[in-house]
C-alpha positions in Angstrom: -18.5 6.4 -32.2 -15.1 5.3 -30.8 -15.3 8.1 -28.1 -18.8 6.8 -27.2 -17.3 3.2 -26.7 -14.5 4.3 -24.5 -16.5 6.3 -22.1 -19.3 2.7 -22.1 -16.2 0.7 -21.5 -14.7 3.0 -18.8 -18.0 3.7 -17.2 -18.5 0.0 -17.1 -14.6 -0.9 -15.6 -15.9 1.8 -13.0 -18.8 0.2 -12.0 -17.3 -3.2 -11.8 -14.2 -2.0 -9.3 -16.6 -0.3 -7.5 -18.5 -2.8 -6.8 -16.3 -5.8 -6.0 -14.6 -3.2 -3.4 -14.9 -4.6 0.1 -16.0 -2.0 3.0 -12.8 -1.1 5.2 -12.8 -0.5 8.6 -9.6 0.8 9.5 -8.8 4.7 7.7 -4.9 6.3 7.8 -4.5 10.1 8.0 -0.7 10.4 8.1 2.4 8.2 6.9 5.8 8.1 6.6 8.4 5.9 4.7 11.5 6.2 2.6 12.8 4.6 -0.7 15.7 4.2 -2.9 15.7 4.2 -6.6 18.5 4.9 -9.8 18.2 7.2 -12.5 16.9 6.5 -15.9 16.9 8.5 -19.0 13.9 7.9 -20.5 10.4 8.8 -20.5 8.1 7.4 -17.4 5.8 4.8 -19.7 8.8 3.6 -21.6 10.2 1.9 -18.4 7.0 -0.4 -18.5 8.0 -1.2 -22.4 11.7 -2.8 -21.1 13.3 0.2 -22.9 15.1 1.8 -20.0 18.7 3.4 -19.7 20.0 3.5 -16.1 22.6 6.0 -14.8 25.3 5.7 -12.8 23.3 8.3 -10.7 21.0 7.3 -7.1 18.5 8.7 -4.9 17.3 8.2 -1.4 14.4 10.0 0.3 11.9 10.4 3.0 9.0 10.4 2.6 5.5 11.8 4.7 2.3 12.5 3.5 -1.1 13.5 4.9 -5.2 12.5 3.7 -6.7 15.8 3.6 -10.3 14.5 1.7 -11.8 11.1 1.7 -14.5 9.7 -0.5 -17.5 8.6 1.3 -19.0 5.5 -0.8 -15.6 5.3 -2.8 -12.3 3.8 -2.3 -10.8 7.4 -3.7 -9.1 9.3 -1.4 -6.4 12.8 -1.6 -3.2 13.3 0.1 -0.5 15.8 0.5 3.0 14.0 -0.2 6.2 15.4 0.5 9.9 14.0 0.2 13.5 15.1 1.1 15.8 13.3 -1.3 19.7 13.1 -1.8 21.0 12.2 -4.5 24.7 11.0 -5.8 26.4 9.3 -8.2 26.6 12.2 -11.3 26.3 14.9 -8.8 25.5 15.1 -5.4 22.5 17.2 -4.9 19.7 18.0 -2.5 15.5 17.8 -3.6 12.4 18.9 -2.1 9.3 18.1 -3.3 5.3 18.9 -2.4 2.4 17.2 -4.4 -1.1 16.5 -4.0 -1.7 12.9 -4.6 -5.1 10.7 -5.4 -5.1 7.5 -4.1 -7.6 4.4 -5.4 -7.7 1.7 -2.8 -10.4 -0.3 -5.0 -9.5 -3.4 -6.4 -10.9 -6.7 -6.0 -8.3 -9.1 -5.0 -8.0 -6.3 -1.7 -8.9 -9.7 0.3 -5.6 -11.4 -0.4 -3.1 -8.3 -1.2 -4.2 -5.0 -0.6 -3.0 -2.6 -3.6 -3.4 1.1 -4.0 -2.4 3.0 -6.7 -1.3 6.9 -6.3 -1.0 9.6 -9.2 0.1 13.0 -8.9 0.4 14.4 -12.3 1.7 18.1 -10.6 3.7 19.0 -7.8 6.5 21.2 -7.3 10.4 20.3 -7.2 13.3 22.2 -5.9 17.0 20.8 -6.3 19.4 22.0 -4.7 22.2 22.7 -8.1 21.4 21.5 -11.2 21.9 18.0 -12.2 24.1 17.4 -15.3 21.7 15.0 -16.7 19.1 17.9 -16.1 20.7 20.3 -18.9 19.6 20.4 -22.5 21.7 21.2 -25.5 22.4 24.7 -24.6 24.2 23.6 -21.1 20.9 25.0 -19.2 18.8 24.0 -16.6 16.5 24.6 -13.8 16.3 23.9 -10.5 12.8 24.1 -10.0 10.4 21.8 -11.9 7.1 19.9 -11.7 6.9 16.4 -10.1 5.2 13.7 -10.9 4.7 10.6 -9.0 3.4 7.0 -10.0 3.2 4.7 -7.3 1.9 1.0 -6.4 1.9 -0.2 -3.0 1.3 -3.5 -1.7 0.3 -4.3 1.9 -1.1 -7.9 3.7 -4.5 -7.4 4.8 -3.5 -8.7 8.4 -0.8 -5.9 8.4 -2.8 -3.0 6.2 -0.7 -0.3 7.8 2.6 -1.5 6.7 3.2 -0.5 2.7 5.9 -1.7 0.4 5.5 0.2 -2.7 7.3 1.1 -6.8 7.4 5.0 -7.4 8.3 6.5 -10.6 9.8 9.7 -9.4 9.5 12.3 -12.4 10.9 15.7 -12.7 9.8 17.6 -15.7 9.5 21.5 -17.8 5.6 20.1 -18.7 6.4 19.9 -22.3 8.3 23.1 -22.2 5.8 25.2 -20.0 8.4 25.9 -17.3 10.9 26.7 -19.1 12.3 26.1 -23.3 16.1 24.1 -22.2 15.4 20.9 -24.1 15.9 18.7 -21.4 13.7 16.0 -19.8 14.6 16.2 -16.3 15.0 13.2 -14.2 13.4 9.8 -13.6 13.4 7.5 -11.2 12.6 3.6 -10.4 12.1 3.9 -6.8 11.1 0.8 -4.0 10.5 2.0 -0.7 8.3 0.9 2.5 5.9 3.1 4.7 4.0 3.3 8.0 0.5 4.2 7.7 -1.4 5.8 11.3 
């Protein structure tokens, strides 16, 4: 009974962003942008709860991605996102990461601020040494990991092409699936700007 009431409720939520979506004229293939962020050591959702534990520890990056798919009558669309990031503060380290992103462009207040929202629950991510706060009880770690991305972006509709956005930057083992250290990886609260074209 409950399952059948959350799939109503979602199907209804659906419908509803759907249509109170306005048409868009303008479409952006490529963009590119950086942000900054620090290092927390908890997990992604608990940051939303206030129960956060910032590092001394600090990222910058590029970023670039690229719509490879667009939804015809939706505001759903799929992008390939990479960054180059340096980080500092614990350790001073390089990172590379690739991930396919999906983007929802539908909300209904798009007329005043235009808002997207962008998941990509697996990528890959490649770190130049291992980070101290990478390594679980056993003093392991590995350099290679998935990444995850939440992001919000925010642009004026007069100026749709210019993007001020919040990224949770995640680094994880997938509970354990890429490898058995113990640790969590890394997280990031990230702020950054891009150029859509």
């Amino acid at each position: 009974m409950h399952a059948k009431t959350h799939l109503a409720t979602l199907s209804l939520l659906t419908a509803y962003l759907a249509a109170s979506t306005p048409a868009y004229c303008e479409t952006f293939d490529w963009s590119i942008g950086g942000y900054a962020g620090q290092h927390y050591d908890t997990a992604p959702a608990w940051i939303l709860e206030g129960d956060a534990r910032f590092a001394k520890h600090y990222m910058v990056a590029v970023t670039a991605s690229k719509t490879f798919w667009r939804a015809e009558t939706w505001p759903l669309s799929f992008e390939l996102d990479g960054m180059i990031g340096h980080q500092s503060g614990v350790a001073t380290l390089q990172e590379i990461g690739i991930a396919p992103v999906a983007r929802w462009d539908g909300f209904p207040w798009n007329e005043t601020l235009r808002t997207s929202l962008r998941l990509a629950p697996l990528g890959i991510s490649y770190t130049t040494s291992v980070n101290p706060l990478e390594r679980g009880p056993t003093g392991k770690g590995s350099r290679t990991l998935n990444l995850l991305l939440i992001e919000l972006g925010f642009s004026l509709p007069s100026m749709s092409s210019e993007e001020v956005f919040v990224r949770f930057h995640h680094r994880c083992s997938i509970y354990n699936l890429l490898n058995d250290y113990g640790a969590n990886g890394e997280d990031f609260l990230a702020f950054g700007y891009r150029h859509r074209f």
